[in-house]
N, C-alpha and C positions, 0 to 999 in steps of 0.2 A: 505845187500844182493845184488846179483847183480841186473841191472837192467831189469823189466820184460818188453817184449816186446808185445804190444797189439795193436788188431786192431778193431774200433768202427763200428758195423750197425746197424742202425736204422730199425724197422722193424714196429710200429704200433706207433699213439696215442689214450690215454682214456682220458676221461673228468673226472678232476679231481675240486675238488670243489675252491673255491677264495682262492687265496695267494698259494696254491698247496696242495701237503699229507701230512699228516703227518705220522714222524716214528712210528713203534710199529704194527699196523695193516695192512700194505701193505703185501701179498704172492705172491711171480711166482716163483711154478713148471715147471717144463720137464721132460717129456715121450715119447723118441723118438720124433717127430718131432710137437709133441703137445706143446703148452705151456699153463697151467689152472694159470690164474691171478686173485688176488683181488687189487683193487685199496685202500681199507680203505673204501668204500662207501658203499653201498648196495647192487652192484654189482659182480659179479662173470662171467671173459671170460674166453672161449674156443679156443686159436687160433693158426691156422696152420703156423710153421716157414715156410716150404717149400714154401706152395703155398699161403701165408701171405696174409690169408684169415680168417676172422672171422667166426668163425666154429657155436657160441652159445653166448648166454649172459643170466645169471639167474639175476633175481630179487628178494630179500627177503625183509622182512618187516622193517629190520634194519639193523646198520652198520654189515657190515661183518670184524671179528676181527681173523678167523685162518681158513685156509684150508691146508687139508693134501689129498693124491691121495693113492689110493689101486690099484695097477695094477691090480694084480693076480685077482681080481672080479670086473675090470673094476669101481670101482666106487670111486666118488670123497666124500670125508665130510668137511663139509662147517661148522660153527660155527657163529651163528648171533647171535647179541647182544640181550640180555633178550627173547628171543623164547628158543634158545635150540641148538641141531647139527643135521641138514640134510641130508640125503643119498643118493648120484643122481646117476643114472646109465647114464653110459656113451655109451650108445649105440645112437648114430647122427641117423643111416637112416631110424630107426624107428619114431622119434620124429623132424626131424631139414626136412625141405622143401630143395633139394638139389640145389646149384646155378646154374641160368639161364648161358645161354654163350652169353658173352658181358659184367656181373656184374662188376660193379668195385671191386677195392679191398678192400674196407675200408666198402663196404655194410655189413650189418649185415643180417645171414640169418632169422636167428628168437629170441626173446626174450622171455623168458619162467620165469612165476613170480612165485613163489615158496609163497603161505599162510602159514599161521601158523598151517593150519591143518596138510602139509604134512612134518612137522618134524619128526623124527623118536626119539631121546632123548630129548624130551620138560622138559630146565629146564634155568628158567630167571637166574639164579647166576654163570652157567658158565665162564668160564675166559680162559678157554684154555684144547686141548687134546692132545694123541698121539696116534698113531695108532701099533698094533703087533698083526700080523696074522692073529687070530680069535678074537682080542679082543678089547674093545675101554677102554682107560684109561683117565679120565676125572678130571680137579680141577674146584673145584668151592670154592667160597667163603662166607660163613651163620657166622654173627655176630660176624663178627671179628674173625670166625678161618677159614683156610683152608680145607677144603674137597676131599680125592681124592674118586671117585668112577669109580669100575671096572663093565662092557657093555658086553655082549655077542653081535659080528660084526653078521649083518641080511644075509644070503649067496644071490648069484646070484639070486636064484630061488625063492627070497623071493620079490613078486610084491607088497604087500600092505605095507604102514608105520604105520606099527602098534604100540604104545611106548612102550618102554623096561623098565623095572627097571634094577637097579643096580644090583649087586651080593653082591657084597661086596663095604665097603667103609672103609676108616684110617682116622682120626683127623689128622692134623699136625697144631702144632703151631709155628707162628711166633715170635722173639724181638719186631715187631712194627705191630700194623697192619696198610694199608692202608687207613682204611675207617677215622682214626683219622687224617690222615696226608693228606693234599691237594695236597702236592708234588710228592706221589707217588702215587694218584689216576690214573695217565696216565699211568702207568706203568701195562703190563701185566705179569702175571706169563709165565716163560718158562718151556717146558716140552720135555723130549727127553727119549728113550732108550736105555740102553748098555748090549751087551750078551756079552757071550764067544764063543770063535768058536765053541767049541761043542754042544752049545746050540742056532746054530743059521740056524732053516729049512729055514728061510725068509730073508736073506738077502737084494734081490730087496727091501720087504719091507722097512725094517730099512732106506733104504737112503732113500726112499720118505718121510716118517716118522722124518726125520731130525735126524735118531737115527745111530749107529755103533755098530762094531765087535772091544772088546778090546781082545789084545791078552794076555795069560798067561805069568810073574806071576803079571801083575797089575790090571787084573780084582779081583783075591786076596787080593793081598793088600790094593788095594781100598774098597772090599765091605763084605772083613771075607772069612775065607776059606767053613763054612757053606753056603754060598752062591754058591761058585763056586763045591763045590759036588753036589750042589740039581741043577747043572746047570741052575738055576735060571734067567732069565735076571732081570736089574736092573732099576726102572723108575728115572730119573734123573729130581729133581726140582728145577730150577732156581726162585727167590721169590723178589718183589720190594723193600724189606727192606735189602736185599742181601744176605740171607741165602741160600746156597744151601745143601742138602741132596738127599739119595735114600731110595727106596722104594725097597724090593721083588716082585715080579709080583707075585710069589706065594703063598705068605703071602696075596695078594688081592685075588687070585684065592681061598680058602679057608674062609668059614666065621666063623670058629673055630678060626685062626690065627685071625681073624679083631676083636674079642669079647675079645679077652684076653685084660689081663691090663700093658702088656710089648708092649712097641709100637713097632712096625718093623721099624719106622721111626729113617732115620740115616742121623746125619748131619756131613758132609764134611768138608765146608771151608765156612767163612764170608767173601764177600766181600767188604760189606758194603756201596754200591751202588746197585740200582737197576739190577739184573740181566738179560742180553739181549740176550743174545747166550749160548748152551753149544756144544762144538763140542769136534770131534777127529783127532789126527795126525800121523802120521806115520814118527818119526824123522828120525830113522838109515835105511840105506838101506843094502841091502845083495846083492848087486856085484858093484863094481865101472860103470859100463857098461848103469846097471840100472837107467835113468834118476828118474825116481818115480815108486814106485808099488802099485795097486791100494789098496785104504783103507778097501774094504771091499773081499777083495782075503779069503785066508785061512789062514793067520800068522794075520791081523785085524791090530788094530791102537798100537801105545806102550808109546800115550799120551794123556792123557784128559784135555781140557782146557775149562776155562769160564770166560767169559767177560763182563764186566760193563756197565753204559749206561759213566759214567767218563773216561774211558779208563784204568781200575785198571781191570789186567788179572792175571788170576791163571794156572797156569801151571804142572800136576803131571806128574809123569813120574816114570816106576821102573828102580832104576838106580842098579850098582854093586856094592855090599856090600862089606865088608873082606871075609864072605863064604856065603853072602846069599843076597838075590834080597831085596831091601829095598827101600821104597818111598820115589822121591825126588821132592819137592814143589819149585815150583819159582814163585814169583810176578814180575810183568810189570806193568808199567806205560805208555801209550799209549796215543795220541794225542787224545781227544772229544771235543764234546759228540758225543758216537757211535751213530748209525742211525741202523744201522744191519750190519750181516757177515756170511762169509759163509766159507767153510772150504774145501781145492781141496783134491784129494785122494793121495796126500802125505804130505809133511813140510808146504807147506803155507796157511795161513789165509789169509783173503778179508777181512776188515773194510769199513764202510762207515762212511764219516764225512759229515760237512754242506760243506765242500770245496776242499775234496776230496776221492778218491778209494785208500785204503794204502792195501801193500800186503807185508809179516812178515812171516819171517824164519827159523822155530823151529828144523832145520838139524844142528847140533851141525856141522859135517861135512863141513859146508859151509863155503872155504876160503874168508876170509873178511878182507879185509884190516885194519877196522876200529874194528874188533873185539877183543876181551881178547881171549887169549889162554884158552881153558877148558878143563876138562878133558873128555877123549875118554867116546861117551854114556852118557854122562850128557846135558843138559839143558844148552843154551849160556846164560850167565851169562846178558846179556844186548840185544836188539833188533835193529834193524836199519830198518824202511818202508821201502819202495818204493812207489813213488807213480805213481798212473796210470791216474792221469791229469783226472780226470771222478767227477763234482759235485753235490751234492744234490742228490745220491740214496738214495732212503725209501726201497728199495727192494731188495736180492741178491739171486742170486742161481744159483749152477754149475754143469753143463751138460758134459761129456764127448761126441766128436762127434768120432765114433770107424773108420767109413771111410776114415776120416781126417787124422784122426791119430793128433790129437788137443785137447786141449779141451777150454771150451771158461765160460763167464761168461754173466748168464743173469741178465739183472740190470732195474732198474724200476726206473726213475728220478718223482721230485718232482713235478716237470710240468704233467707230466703222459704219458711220451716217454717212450718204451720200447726199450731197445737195446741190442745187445750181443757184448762181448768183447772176441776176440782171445786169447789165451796166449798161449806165443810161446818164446823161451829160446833167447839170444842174438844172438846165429850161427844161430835162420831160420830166422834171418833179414838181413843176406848180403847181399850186393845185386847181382843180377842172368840175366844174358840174357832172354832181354823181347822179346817176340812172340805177334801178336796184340792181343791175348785172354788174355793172361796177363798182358798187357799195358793199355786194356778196364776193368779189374778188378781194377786196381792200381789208374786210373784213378778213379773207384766210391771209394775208399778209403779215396783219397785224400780230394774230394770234402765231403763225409760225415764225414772227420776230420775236413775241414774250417766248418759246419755245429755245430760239437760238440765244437770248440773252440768258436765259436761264443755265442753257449750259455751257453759257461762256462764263458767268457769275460760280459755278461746280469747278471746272476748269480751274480758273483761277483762283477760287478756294485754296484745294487742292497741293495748287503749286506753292501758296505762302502755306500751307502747313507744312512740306516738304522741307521745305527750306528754314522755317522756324526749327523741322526735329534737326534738322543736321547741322545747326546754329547751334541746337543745345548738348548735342555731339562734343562738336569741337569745341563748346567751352568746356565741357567736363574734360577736355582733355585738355587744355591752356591750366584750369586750376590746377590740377595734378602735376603737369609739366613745373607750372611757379612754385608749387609745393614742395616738390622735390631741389628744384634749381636753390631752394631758398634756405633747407638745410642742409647742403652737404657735408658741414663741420659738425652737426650735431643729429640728434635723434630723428630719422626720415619719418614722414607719416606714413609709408608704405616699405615694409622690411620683407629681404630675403632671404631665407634658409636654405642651404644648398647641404646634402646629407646625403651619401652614400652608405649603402647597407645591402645585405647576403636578403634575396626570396626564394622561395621554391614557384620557378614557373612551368608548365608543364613536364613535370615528370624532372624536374633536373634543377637543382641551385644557381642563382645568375645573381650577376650584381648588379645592380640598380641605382640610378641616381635620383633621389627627391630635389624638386625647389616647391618649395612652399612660401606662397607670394603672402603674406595680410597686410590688412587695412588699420592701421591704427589711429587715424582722427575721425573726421564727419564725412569725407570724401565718398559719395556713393559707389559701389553700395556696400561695404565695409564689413565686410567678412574677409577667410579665408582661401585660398587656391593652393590646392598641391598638384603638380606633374610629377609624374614619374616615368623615368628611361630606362631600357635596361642597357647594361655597357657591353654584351657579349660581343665581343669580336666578331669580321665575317670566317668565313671559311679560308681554312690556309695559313690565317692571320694570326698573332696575338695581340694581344691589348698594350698596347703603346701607353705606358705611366713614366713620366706623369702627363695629365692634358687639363686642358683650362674650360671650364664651365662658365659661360659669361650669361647672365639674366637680366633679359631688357624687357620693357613695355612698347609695345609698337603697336598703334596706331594706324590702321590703314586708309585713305581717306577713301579707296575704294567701296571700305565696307562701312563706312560713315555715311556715304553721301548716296552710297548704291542699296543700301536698305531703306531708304525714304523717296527711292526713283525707280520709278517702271520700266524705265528704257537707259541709255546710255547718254542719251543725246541732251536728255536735261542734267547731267553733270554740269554742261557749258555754261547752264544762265545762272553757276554761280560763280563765273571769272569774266574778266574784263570783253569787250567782243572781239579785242584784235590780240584775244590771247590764245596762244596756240593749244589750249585743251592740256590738261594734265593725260598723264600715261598710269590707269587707275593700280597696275600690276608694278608698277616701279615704286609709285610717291604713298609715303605715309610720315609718320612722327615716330620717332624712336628714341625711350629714355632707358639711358644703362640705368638698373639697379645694383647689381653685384657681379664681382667677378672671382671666381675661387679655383685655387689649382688643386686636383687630385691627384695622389700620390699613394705610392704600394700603402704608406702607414695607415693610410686611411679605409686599403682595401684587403687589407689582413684579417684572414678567418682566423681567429684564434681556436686554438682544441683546447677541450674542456681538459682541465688536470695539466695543463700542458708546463707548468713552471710552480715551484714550492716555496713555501716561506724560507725567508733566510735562514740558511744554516741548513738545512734539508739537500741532498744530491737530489739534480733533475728528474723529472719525473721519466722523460725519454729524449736524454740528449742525443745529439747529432754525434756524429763519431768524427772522431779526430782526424785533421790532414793528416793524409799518410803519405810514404815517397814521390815523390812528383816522376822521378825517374821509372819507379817501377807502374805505375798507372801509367806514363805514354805508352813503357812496353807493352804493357797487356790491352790497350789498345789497339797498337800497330797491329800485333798479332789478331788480333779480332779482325782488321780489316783486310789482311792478307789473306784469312780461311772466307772472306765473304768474297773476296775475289774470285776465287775458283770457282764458286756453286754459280749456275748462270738459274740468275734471277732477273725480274725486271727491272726498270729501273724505278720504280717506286717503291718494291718492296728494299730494295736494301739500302737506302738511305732510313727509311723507318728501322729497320733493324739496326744499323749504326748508332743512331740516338737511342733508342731503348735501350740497349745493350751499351751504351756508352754514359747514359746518365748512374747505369748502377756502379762502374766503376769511378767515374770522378768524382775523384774527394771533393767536400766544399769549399769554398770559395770563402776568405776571411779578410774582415778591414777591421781597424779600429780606430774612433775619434777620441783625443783626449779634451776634455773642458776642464779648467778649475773651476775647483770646488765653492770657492767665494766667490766669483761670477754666477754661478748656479744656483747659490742660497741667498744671493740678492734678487735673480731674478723668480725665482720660484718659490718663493715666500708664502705663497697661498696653500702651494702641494706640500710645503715642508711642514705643516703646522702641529703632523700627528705621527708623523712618517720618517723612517730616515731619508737619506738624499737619497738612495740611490732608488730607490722605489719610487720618490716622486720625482725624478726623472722619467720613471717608467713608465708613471703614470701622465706624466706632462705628453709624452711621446705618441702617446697614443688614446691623447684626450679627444681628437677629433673620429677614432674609430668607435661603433655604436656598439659592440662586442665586446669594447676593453667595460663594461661596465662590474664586474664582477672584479676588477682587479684595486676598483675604491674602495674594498671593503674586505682585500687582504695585502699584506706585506709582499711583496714579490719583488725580486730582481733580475728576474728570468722571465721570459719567454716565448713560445715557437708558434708557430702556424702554417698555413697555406697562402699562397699567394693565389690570383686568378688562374693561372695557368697550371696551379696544383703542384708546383714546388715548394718545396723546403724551408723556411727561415727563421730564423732564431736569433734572438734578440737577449745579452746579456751586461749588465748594468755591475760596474766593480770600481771601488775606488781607490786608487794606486798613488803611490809616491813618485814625483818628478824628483832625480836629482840632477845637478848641473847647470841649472837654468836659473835658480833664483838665488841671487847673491846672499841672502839669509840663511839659506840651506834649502832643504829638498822643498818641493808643491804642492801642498794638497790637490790630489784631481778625482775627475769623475773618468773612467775609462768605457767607451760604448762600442762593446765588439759587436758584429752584423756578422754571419754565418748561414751562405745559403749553398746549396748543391747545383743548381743552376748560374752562373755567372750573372746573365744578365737579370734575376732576382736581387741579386746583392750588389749589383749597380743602382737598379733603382730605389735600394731600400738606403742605401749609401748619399745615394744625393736626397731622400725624402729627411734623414736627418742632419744632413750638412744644412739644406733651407732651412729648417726651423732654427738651426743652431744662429747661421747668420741673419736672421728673423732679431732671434735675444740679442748679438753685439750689438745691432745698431740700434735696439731699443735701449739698450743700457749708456750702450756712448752717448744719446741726448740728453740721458739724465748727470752726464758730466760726473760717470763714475771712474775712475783713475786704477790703471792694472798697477799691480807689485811690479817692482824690479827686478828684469831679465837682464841675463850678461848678453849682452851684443853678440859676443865671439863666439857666443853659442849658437846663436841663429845663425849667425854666417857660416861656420862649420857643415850646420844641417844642410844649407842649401848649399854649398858646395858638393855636398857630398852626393845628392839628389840630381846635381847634373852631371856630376859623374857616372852614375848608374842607368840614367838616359841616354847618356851616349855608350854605354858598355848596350844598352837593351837596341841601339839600333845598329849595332855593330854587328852583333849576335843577331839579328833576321835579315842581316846582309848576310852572311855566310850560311845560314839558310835556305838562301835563294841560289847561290853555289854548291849547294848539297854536300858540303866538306864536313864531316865525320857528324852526323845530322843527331847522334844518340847524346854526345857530352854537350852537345850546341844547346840542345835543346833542353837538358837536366840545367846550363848555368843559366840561360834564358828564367825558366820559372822561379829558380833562386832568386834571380835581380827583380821582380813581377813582386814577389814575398815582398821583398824588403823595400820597393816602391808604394805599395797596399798598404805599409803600417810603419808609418814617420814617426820622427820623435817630439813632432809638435807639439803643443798643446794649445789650446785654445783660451784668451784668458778675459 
């Protein structure tokens, strides 16, 4: 298109909050020489272009996210986040103190704070309205669907805010809804009107309203001929997941129509990005003479279009059929992510980007050098900007000035400068013999364009430092990443320590897990990190050993790209424009470093004195299994006298265990190893030690307690576990016979002794791991077991599933309660002699 000609003033600043606005909630109207602004904050001005003077400022109790203006009854409606929508009359000289002479310009005359009493639609789920005539049209959004509900508007004469209910209301439902998706929670619904001319008493209205006049036959085609008899206007919803459809107003205005089970709700076009604008155009003109004619005359628009937050546009239009008017769709692809737009009263749209004001030319008419030939009355097949060199508006909207003979654009920058932009065709910029009233105009031109170049040059500073820091982000994390990838078979430049160890945290002993990350090459910034966890169980619970501690580096690109960004919105201009935006709370980089299992051996309190050098009886051994038979008795009996006394029922499950942990004997397994499997692989522990001590000490090389045990002989001993039981640990080296055709085995015998069962499971499999840890490091190295007799192992294992099926036999008749006292003495017997096989491990 050719190029537009504009001219920049500067007219007010508003305090906008750190790093600047953001899109989506910013408004500025204009009503004759008024302009009512919301910055995205709490706030709401009043201010006089003319005499560029701050007329009012309201306060409400939360962000303010929509304002629309009602001429015709002087009143403005505001929209604050979870209150509801307000109704302020716009009468100043009753309520505003009039300026002194002398006041500056930028003085404010009064501030007026609006409570949550004086809402007049109190309702926390709103999201957006629009305004026609008599009526307020309203979405809101309840559990994931949409809501629209239709307001009777309160008249002039109406002094008190009193709350209205609704009349009517319609479901519409979404593909997606917002409350699941993080990404489209910023995103507000858009809402507009479209009539036909015959159906349009309020014209004024509709533009303030953000709404138009389509002319016939595409207000038809678009919304069913039913529609355009009942003169209908149409509510047009733009939706974050990109649906757009309409609504009947009439179909609202009846609550017959809202009860039925055929929805009036009618969907259009997907965009498939969040929808940020719906406007209208006026593409063909009726005389060559005619520069543009206005959008809302009496012939109305003869194109509807809507736009993305990606820059993905939809374009209808009734184009000529063979005998009849037929709808014709075009998509656009546009430079984003959009910020806002606004729509002049002929061919051209206003876009806002992060880097600049683009204006786009929907006149098929318009000769273009660079364009396709199309055909007469269709839609240009491709678009071509322009841009108006203007960065970072959150806010647009256009004013026609009818004196001027102009019209110009008001824009709201991110900083929160207010400005208006001229637009004026290539011919009113030749240049003209200056007069000195002309040369002192030209003159504030110039200097407020070094002013706008200036801070469009800050601007974009700015933004390449932004993106330079989070460039050098994400290489620090690609080098690290390679660094890692690149040794995995040998020495990492960054190592993990994963160490559990006994603290005293307030008032009580807990166990705690350290990782301690360091840096061991140039990698910045090459020191160490330790965390520490504590592992206390919750309530009720115990600690479940063994569990996996896995230590990774993650990367979040959230907090990469979101500490060198003010807003959310310039995450996008670091991906492609027709890409759907990362989800900052989902995506980052994640590198495993280590993964370690914890187990009882590791979480063993040991007692001080608790085990003697060889040769020495224990210091405090554990007491011997006694009858198995006579402990169930004196159990039973324990729980038949707790039957009688009525207690509740928490106390005597507690009494049960208490009272039953002091009678069960402990719980015994034994692992056999040879002894040559054990002094090949433990050659380090054996150097000063017999074996069975550096067993012991092998066993318990990863506890940070066993340290006291490098530096005596021991073959024994006991401790606490987490949960303050019992176990004991005794190292013996015994003779196999039967098994090795040579004669008997040397072995290592590893009894495990706990009074809790489930202690001495887990201390049971903590050293069966490590044991099958040493076979398959030893079988790599192609070391060869001695000669076992076959007949011997098959023996063992016959006889093993013999005593499996005698132990399911026995809790079958269990479950028939037939003679439950000898069932139950053979049961623990066969338990014994499953717990301690004659394997050995070699």
């Amino acid at each position: 298109m050719a190029q537009v000609g504009h001219r920049v003033d500067y007219l007010a600043g508003f305090c906008c909050p750190v790093g600047g606005l953001a899109a989506g909630k910013p408004r500025v109207l204009c009503h004759g020489s008024q302009i009512y602004l919301s910055n995205g904050t709490e706030y709401v001005y009043v201010y006089d272009q003319e005499s560029r003077f701050m007329k009012a400022i309201y306060r409400f109790p939360d962000q303010v996210w929509h304002v629309e203006l009602l001429p015709i009854h002087q009143q403005l409606y505001i929209l604050c986040a979870g209150v509801g929508i307000y109704c302020v009359s716009l009468d100043y000289p009753s309520r505003l103190a009039k300026r002194a002479d002398g006041e500056e310009n930028d003085c404010f005359s009064c501030i007026l704070p609006m409570g949550s009493s004086a809402c007049t639609f109190p309702d926390a789920s709103l999201c957006t309205f629009t305004l026609l005539s008599d009526v307020l049209v309203t979405l809101s959004q309840v559990q994931g669907k949409w809501c629209m509900n239709l307001h009777e508007l309160p008249g002039p004469e109406d002094q008190e805010n009193v709350p209205r209910q609704p009349i009517c209301h319609v479901d519409i439902t979404t593909s997606t809804s917002s409350d699941g998706d993080i990404s489209l929670a910023n995103f507000l619904p858009v809402l507009c009107c479209a009539s036909s001319p015959d159906a349009s008493d309020h014209k004024e209205d509709l533009r303030h309203s953000g709404g138009f006049v389509l002319e016939e036959p595409l207000f038809s085609l678009l919304f069913g001929v039913d529609a355009a008899m009942l003169d209908s206007p149409m509510i047009l919803c733009g939706f974050p997941d990109g649906q757009l459809c309409s609504v009947p107003l009439k179909a609202l205005r009846s609550p017959d129509n809202c009860s039925r089970e055929d929805s009036p709700v009618k969907i259009l076009h997907h965009l498939e990005e969040p929808v940020v604008f719906i406007g209208a155009l006026r593409t063909e003109r009726k005389s060559l003479d005619a520069e543009e004619l206005p959008a809302y005359g009496d012939l109305g628009c003869d194109c509807v279009m809507a736009l993305g937050h990606y820059g993905k546009m939809v374009a209808i239009k009734a184009a000529t059929g063979e005998e009849v008017k037929v709808p014709e769709l075009r998509e656009y692809y546009l430079q984003g992510p959009v910020l806002c737009a606004a729509c002049s009263g002929g061919s051209r749209m206003y876009y806002s980007t992060h880097s600049d004001i683009y204006a786009v030319d929907l006149d098929s008419s318009t000769p273009e050098a660079e364009k396709v030939e199309d055909a007469p009355g269709t839609l240009p097949s491709a678009l071509s900007p322009a841009s108006l060199s203007i960065c970072s508006v959150v806010a647009l909207s256009l004013s026609s000035r009818e004196s001027e003979g102009e019209s110009e654009l008001l824009a709201l920058s991110a900083k929160g400068r207010l400005m208006t932009c001229g637009l004026c065709s290539p011919d009113d910029t030749q240049p003209v013999k200056m007069n000195p009233d002309k040369a002192g105009q030209r003159i504030k031109e110039l200097l407020s364009g070094i002013g706008h170049v200036s801070e469009r040059v800050s601007s974009l500073k700015k933004a390449v430092d932004q993106k330079n820091q989070a460039l050098t982000c994400l290489n620090q994390v690609m080098s690290v990443s390679a660094a890692l990838l690149s040794s995995q078979n040998g020495q990492k430049p960054i190592t993990c320590t994963i160490t559990v160890h006994w603290s005293h945290i307030l008032v009580q002993d807990t166990l705690t897990v350290s990782c301690i990350l360091e840096n061991l090459n140039q990698l910045l910034p090459g020191n160490k990190t330790e965390v520490t966890l504590p592992l206390g169980p919750t309530e009720g619970t115990k600690l479940e050993l063994p569990f996996i501690v896995s230590c990774s580096l993650y990367y979040s690109l959230q907090e990469i790209l979101g500490t060198v960004s003010e807003s959310t919105e310039l995450l996008d201009d670091l991906f492609s424009d027709d890409s759907p935006g990362l989800c900052p709370d989902r995506e980052g980089i994640c590198l495993p470093l280590k993964e370690a299992t914890i187990d009882l051996l590791q979480c063993l309190r040991l007692k001080n004195g608790s085990s003697t050098s060889d040769g020495g009886p224990p210091a405090a051994a554990m007491p011997l299994p006694g009858d198995p038979l006579d402990t169930f008795l004196k159990l039973s009996q324990m729980r038949s006298d707790l039957d009688g006394i009525e207690r509740s029922d928490e106390v005597v499950p507690r009494a049960l265990n208490t009272l039953g942990e002091d009678y069960l004997t402990p719980s015994v397994a034994s692992i056999k190893v040879s002894s040559e499997l054990l002094r090949t692989a433990l050659k380090d522990f054996c150097a000063d030690v017999p074996l069975c001590c550096a067993v012991l000490r092998w066993l318990l090389a990863e506890n940070v307690e066993a340290d006291a045990l490098r530096s005596q002989e021991r073959m024994e001993v006991w401790g606490l576990a987490p949960d303050g039981g019992e176990v004991q640990l005794n190292i013996r080296e015994v003779a196999v016979s039967d098994m090795n055709t040579a004669g008997p085995l040397q072995a290592v015998e590893i009894v495990i002794q706990s009074s809790p069962l489930a202690n001495m499971c887990q201390l049971h499999h903590a050293v069966v791991r490590r044991i099958q840890a040493l076979v398959l490091e030893q079988a790599a190295q192609d070391s060869s077991p001695p000669d076992i007799r076959v007949q011997y192992l098959q023996q063992i294992q016959a006889n093993h599933e013999m005593l499996l099926k005698e132990a399911q036999s026995l809790r079958d008749q269990l479950c028939l309660d037939n003679d439950s006292d000898a069932t139950v003495e053979k049961l623990l017997h066969v338990y014994r002699q499953l717990r301690n096989p004659s394997l050995i491990v070699l």
